[in-house]
N, CA, C and O atoms as a Tinker XYZ file with bonds, in Angstrom:
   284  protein
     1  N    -18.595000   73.930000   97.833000    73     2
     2  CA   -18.170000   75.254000   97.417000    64     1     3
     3  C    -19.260000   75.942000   96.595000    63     2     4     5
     4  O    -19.481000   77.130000   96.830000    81     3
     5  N    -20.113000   75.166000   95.446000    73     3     6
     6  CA   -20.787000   75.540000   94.872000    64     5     7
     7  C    -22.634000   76.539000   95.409000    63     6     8     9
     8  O    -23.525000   77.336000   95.116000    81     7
     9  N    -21.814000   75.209000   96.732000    73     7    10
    10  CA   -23.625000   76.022000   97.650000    64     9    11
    11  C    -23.231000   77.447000   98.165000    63    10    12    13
    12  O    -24.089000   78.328000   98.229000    81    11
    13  N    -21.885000   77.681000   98.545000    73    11    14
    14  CA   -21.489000   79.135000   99.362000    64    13    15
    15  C    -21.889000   79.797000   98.299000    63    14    16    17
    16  O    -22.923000   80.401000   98.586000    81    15
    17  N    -21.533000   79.997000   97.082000    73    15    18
    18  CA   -20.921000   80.755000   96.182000    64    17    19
    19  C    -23.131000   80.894000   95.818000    63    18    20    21
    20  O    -23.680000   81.982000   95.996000    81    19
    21  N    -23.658000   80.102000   95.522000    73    19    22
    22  CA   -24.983000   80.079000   95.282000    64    21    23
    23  C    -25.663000   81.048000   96.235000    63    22    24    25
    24  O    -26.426000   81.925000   95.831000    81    23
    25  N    -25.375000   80.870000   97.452000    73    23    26
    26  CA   -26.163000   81.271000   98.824000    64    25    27
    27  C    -25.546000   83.139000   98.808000    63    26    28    29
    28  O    -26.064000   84.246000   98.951000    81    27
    29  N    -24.012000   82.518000   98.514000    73    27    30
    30  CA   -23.913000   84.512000   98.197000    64    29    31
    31  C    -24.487000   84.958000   97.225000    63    30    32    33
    32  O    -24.790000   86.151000   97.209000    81    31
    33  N    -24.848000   83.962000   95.953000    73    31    34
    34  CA   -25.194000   85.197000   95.110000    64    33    35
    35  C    -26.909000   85.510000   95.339000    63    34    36    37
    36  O    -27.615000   86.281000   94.689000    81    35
    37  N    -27.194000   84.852000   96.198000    73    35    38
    38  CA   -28.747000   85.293000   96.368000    64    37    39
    39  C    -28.700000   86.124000   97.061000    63    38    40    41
    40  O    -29.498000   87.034000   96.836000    81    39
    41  N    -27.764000   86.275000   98.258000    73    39    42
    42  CA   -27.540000   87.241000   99.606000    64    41    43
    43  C    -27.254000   88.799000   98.659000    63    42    44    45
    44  O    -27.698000   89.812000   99.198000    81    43
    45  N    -26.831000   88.899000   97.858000    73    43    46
    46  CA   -26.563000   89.993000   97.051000    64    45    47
    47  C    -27.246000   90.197000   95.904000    63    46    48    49
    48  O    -27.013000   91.301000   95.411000    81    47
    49  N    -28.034000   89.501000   95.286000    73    47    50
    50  CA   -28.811000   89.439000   94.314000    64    49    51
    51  C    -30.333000   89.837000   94.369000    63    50    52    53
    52  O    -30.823000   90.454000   93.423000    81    51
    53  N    -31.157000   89.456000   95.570000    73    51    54
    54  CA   -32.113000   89.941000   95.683000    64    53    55
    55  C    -31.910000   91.305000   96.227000    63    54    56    57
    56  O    -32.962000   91.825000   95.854000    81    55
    57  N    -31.244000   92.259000   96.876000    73    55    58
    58  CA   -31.196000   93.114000   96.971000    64    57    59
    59  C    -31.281000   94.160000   96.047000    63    58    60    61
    60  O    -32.157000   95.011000   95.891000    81    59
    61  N    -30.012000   93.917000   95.338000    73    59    62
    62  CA   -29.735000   94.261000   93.388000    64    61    63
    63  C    -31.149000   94.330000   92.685000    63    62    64    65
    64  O    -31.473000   95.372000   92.116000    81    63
    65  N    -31.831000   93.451000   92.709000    73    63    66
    66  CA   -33.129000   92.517000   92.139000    64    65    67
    67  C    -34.189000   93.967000   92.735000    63    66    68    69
    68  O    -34.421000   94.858000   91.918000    81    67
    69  N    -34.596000   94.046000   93.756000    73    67    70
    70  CA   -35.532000   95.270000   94.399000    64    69    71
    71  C    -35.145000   96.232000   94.272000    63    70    72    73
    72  O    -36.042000   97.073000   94.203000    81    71
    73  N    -33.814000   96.757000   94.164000    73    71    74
    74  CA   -33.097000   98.195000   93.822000    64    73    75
    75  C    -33.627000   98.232000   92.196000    63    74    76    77
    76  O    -34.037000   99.296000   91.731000    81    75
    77  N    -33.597000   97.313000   91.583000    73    75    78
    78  CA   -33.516000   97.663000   90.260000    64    77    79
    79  C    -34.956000   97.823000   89.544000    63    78    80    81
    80  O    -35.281000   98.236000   88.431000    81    79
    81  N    -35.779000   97.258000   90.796000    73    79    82
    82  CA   -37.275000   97.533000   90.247000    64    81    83
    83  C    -37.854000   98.931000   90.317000    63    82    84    85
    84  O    -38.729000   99.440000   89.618000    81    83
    85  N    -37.045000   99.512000   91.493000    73    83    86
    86  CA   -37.462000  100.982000   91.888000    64    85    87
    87  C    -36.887000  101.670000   90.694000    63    86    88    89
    88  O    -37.643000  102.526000   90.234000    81    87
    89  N    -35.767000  101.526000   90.079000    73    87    90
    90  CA   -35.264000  102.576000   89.499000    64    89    91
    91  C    -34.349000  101.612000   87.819000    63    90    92    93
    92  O    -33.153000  101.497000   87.553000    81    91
    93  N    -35.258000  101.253000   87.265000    73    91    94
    94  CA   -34.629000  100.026000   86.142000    64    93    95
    95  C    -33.873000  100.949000   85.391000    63    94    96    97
    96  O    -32.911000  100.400000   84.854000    81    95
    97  N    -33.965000  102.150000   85.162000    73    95    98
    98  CA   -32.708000  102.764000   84.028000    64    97    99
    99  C    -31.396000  102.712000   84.762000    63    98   100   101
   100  O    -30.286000  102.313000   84.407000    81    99
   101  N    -31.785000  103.164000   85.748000    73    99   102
   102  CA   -29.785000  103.328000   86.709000    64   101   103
   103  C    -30.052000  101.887000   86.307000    63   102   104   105
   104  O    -30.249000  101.850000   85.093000    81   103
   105  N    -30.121000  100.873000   86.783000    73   103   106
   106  CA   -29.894000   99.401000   86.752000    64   105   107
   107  C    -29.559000   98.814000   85.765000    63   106   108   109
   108  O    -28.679000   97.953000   85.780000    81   107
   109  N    -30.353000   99.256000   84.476000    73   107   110
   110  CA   -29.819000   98.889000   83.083000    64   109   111
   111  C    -28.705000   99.255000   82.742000    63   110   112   113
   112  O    -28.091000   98.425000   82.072000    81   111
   113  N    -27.929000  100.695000   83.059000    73   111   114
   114  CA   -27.262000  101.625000   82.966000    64   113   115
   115  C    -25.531000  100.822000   83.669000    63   114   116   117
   116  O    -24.472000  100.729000   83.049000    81   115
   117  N    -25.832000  100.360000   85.133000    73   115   118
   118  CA   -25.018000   99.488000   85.787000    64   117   119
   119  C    -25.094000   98.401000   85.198000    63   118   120   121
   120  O    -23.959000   98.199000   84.767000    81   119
   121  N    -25.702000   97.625000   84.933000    73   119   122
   122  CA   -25.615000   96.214000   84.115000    64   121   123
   123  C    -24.843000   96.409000   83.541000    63   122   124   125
   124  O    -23.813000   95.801000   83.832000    81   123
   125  N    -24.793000   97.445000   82.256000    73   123   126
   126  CA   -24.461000   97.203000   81.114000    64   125   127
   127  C    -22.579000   97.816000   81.655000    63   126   128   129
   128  O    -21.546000   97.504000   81.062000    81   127
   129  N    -22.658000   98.510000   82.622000    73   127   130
   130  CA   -20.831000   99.131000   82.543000    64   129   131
   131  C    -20.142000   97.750000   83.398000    63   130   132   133
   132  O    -18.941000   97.507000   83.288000    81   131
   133  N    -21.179000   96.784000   84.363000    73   131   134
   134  CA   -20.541000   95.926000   84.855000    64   133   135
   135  C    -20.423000   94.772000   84.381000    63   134   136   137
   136  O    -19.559000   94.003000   84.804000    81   135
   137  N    -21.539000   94.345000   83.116000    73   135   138
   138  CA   -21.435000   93.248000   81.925000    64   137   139
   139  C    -20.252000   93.656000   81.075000    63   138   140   141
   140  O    -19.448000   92.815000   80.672000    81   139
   141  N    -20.117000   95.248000   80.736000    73   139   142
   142  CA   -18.557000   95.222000   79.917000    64   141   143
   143  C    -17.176000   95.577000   80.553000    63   142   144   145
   144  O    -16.108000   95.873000   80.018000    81   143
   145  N    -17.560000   95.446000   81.953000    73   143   146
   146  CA   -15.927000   95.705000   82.947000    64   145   147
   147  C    -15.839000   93.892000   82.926000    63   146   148   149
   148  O    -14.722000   93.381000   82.863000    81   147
   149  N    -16.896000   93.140000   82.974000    73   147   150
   150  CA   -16.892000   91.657000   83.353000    64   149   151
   151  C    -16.106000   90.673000   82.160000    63   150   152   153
   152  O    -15.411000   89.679000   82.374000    81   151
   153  N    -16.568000   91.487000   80.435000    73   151   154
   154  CA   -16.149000   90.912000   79.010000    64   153   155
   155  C    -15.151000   91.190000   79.101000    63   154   156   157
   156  O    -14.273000   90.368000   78.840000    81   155
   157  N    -14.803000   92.652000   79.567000    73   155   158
   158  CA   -13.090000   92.974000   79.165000    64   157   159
   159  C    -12.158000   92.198000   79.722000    63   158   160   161
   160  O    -11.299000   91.661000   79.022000    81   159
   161  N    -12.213000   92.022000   81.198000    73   159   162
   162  CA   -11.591000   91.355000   82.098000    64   161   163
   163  C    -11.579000   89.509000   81.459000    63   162   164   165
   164  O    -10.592000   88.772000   81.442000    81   163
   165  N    -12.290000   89.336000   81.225000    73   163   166
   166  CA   -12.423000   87.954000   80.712000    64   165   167
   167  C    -11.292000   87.855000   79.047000    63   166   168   169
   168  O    -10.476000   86.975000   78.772000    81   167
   169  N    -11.648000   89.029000   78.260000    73   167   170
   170  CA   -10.563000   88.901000   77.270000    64   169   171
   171  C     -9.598000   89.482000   77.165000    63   170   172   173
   172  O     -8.919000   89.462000   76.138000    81   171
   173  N     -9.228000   90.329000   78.509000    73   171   174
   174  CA    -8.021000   90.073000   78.875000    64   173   175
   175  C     -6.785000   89.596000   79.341000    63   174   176   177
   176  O     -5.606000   89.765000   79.031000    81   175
   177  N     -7.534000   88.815000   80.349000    73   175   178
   178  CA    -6.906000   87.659000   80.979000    64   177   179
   179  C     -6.286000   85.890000   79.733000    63   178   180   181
   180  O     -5.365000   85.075000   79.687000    81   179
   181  N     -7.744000   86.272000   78.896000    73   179   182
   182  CA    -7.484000   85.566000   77.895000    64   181   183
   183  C     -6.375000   85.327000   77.107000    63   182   184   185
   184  O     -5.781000   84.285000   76.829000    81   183
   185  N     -6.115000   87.073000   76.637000    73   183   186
   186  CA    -5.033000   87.159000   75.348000    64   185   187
   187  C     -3.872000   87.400000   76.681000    63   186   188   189
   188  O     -2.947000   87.967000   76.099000    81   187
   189  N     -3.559000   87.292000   77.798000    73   187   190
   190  CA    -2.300000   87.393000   78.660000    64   189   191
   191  C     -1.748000   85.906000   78.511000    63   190   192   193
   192  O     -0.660000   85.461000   78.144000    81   191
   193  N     -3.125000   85.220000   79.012000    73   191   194
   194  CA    -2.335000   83.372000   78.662000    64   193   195
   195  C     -2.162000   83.206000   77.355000    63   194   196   197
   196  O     -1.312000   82.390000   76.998000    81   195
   197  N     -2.757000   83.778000   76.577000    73   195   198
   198  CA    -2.046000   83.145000   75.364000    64   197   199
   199  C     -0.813000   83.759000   74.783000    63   198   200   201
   200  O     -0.250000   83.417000   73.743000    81   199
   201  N     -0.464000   84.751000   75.636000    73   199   202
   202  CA     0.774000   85.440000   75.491000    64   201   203
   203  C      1.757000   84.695000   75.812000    63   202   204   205
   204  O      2.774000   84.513000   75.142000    81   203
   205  N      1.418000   84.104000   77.142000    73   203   206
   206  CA     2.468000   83.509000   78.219000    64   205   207
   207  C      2.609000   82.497000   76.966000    63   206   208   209
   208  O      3.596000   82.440000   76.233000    81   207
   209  N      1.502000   81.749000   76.860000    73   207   210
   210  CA     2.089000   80.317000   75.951000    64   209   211
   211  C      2.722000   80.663000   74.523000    63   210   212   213
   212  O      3.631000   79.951000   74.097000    81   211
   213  N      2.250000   81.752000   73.777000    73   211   214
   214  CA     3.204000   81.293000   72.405000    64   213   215
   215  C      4.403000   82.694000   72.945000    63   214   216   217
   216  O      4.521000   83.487000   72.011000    81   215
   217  N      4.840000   82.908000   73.587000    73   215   218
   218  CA     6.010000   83.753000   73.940000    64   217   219
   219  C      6.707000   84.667000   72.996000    63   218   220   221
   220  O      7.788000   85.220000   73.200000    81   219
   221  N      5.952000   84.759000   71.930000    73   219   222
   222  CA     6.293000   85.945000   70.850000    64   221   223
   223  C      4.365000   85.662000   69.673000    63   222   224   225
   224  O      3.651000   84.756000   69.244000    81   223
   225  N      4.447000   87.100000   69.708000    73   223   226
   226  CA     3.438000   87.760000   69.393000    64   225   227
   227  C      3.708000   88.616000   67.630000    63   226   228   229
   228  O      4.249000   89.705000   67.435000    81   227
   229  N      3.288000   87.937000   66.887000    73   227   230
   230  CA     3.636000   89.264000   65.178000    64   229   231
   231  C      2.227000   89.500000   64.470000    63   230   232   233
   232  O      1.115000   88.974000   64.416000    81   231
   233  N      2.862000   90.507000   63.999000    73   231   234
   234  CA     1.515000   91.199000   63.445000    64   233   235
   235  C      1.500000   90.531000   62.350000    63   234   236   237
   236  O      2.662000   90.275000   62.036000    81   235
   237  N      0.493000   89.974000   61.349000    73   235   238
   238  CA     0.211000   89.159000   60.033000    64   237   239
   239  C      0.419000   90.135000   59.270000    63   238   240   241
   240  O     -0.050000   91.259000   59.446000    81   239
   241  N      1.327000   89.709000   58.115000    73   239   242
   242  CA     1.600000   90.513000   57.008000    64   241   243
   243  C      2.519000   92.110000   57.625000    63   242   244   245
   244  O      2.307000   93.286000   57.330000    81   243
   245  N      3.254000   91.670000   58.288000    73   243   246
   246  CA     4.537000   92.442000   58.876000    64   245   247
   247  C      5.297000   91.676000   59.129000    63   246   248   249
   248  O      5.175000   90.452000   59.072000    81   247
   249  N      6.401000   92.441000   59.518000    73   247   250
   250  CA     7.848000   91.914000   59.947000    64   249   251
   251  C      7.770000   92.240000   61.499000    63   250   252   253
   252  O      8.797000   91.948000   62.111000    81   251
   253  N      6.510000   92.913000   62.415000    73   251   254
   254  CA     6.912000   93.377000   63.280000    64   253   255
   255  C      5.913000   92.060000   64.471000    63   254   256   257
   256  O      4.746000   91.697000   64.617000    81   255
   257  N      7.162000   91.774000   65.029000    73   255   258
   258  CA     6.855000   90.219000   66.197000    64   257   259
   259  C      7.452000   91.481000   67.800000    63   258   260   261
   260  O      8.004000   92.582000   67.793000    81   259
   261  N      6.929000   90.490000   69.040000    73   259   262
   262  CA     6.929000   91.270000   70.181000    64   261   263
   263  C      7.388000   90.059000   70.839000    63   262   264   265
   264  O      6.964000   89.020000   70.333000    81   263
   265  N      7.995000   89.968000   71.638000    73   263   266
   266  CA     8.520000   89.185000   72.326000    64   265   267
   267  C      8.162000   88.977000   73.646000    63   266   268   269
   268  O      8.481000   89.890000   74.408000    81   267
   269  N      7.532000   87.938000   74.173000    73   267   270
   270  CA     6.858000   88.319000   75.563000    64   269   271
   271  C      8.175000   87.657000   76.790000    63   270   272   273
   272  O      8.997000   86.831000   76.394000    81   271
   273  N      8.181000   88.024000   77.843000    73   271   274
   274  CA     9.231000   87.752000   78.798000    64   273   275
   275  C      8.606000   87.540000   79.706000    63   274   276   277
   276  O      7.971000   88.522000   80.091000    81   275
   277  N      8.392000   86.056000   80.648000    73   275   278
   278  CA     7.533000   86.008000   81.969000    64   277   279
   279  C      8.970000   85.274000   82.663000    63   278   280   281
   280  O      9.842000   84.550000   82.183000    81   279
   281  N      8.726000   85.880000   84.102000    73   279   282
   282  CA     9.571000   85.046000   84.831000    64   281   283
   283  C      9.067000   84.222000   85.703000    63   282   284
   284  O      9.806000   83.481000   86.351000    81   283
């Protein structure tokens, strides 16, 4: 599995790789909105499982807790 996943990312990577030499600001520009669509997604998914597992959520130093409901 590890070789597909390798072999695609070269199949798409050197392309990326020569686009970005012609024109490195758009490229920096894309990096950086698809490095922080990539963080968000990662700590989002994050704080969802840890939702699922402690099944109520409170704010520190409140009274106000959220109750999570998965079916």
């Amino acid at each position: 599995m590890r070789s597909i996943v390798a072999a695609y990312a070269l199949v798409v990577l050197v392309p990326v790789f020569l686009w970005a030499l012609s024109d490195p600001l758009l490229a920096t520009g894309v990096a950086v909105i698809v490095g922080g669509a990539y963080a968000g997604g990662r700590v989002g998914i994050r704080t969802v499982r840890r939702l699922r597992a402690q099944r109520a959520v409170c704010v520190p130093r409140t009274d106000l807790c959220i109750r999570v409901v998965s079916r």
